[in-house]
N, C-alpha and C positions, 0 to 999 in steps of 0.2 A: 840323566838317566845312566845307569851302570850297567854295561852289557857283559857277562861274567865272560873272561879269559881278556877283554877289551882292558888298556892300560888309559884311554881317553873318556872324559867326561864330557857327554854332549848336553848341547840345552833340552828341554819338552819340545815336543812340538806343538804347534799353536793352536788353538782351539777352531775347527771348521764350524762356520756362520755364527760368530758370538755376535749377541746382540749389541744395536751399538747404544752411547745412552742418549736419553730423551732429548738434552739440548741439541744434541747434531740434527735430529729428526724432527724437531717442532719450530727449530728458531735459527737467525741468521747464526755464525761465529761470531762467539763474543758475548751474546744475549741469551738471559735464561729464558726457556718457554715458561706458557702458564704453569704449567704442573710444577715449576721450581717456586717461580716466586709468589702466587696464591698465597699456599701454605705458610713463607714466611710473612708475607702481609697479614694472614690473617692471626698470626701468635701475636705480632706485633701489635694490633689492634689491643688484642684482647689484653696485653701485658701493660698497654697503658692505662688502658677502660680499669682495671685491679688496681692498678698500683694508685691513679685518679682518684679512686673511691676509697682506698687506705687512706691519701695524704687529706683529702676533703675529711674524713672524720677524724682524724688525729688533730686537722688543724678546730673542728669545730668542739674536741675537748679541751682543748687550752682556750677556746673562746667562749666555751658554755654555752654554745648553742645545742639545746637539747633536740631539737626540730632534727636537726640534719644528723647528731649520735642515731637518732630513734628509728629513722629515714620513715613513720608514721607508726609505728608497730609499738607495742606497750614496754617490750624492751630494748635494752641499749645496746649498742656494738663496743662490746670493750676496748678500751686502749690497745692491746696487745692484738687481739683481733687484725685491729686496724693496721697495725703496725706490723703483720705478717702479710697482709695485705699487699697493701705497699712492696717489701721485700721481695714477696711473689712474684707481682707485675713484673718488678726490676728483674727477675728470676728469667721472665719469659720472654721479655725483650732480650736478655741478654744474649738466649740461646737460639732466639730467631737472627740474631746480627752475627750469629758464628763465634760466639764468646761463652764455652761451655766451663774453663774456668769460673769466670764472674757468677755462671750461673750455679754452679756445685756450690761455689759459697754460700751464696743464697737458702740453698735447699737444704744444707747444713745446719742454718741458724733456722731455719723454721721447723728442722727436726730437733733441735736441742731447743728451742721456747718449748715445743706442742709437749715434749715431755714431761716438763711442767706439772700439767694439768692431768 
């Protein structure tokens, strides 16, 4: 802070009662509270349960099994469907493990296929 005719630069002063964050307040040091790790459990779940369901139909169109393409429905899940699928999942796991790189790549290649169409 600049006090005019003053030749010295002091720091801010610190903010009176800033909150503190959630892991000081819910969990020992060291461990995140629920409200941290939930959230990445549950992207995680869901990143695999995607990318599960991409690789299961990718693998059952190189196998011709039409059963599991169809998943009962009159039509198909396309190759590429599947295969953003996939991508996806990979997508959400990556950014639930702290890996927002890995996961922009990801979201990159599923905005340049969806173009495509």
């Amino acid at each position: 802070m600049v006090i005019q005719g003053a030749d010295e630069v002091g720091p801010a002063p610190a903010p009176v009662d800033a909150p503190r964050p959630l892991a000081a307040v819910d969990g020992p040091a060291g461990t995140l509270s629920r409200g941290e790790w939930v959230p990445g459990a549950m992207t995680t779940a869901g990143g695999l349960l995607c990318a599960a369901v991409g690789v299961a139909v990718m693998a059952a169109w190189y196998a011709r099994a039409t059963t599991v393409v169809t998943f009962g429905s009159q039509s198909a899940m396309a190759f590429n469907t599947a295969l953003a699928f996939a991508v996806t999942g990979a997508a959400l796991v990556a950014r639930a493990r702290g890996r927002p790189r890995a996961a922009m790549a990801a979201g990159v290649f599923d905005c340049s296929s969806a173009r495509r169409y």
